[in-house]
C-alpha positions in Angstrom: 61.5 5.9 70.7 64.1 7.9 70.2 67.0 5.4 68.7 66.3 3.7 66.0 67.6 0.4 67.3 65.1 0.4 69.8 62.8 0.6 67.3 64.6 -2.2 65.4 64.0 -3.7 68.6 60.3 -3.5 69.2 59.8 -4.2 65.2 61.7 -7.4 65.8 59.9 -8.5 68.2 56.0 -8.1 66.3 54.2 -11.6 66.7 52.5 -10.6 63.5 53.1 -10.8 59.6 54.6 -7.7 58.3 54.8 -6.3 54.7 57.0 -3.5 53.7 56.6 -2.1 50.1 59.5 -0.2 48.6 59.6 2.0 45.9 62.8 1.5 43.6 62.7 5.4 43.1 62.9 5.6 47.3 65.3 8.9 47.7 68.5 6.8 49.0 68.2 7.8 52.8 64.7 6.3 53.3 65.2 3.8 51.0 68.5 2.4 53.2 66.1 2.4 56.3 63.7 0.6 54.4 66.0 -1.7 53.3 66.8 -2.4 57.0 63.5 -3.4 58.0 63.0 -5.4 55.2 66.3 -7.5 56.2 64.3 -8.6 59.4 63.3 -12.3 59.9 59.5 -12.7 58.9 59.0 -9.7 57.1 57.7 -10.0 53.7 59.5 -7.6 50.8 57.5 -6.1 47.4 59.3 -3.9 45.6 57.4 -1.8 43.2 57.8 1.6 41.0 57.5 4.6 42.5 59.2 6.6 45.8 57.3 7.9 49.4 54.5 8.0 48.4 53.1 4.8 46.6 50.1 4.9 48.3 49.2 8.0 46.1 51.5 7.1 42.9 50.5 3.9 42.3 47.6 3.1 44.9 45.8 0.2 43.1 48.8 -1.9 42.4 50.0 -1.4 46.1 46.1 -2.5 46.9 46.2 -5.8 44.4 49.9 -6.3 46.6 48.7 -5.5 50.0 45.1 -6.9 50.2 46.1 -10.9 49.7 48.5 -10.4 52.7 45.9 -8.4 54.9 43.5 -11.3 54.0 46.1 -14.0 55.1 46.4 -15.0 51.8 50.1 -14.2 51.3 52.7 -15.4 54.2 55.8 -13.6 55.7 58.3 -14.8 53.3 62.3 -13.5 54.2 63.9 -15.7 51.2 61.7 -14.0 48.5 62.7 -10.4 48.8 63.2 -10.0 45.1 59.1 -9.6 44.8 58.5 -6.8 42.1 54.9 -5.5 41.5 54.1 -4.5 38.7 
């Protein structure tokens, strides 16, 4: 893909739960595109510390927030986008 709104596009579309973690220290660029996703319907929001690379800052806590939705446990959730780990 080489527009991001067709990628928008095709995200939109996923017939599957989707979780995008945010770090609040996200350099502002990636952190706007993140913030895009994260506006979609059905996508579920954690925002925790860190920046790019959380799964290397601050990879247990993303685990203990990631596992519970890979295990169904946790449902897409648009209204709460204000989650915060920890």
């Amino acid at each position: 893909m080489q527009q991001r709104i067709d990628f928008l596009d095709v995200f939109q579309n996923l017939s599957i739960p989707v979780m995008v973690a945010i770090g609040e220290q996200t350099p502002p660029k990636s952190k706007a595109e993140m913030d895009v996703l994260a506006h979609l319907t059905g996508v579920r929001v954690q925002y925790m510390s860190g920046s790019l690379g959380l799964h290397e800052e601050y990879a247990t806590v993303l685990a203990e927030v990631i596992c519970p939705f890979l295990q169904g446990n946790v449902t897409p959730d648009p209204s709460n986008s204000d989650n915060q780990a920890s």
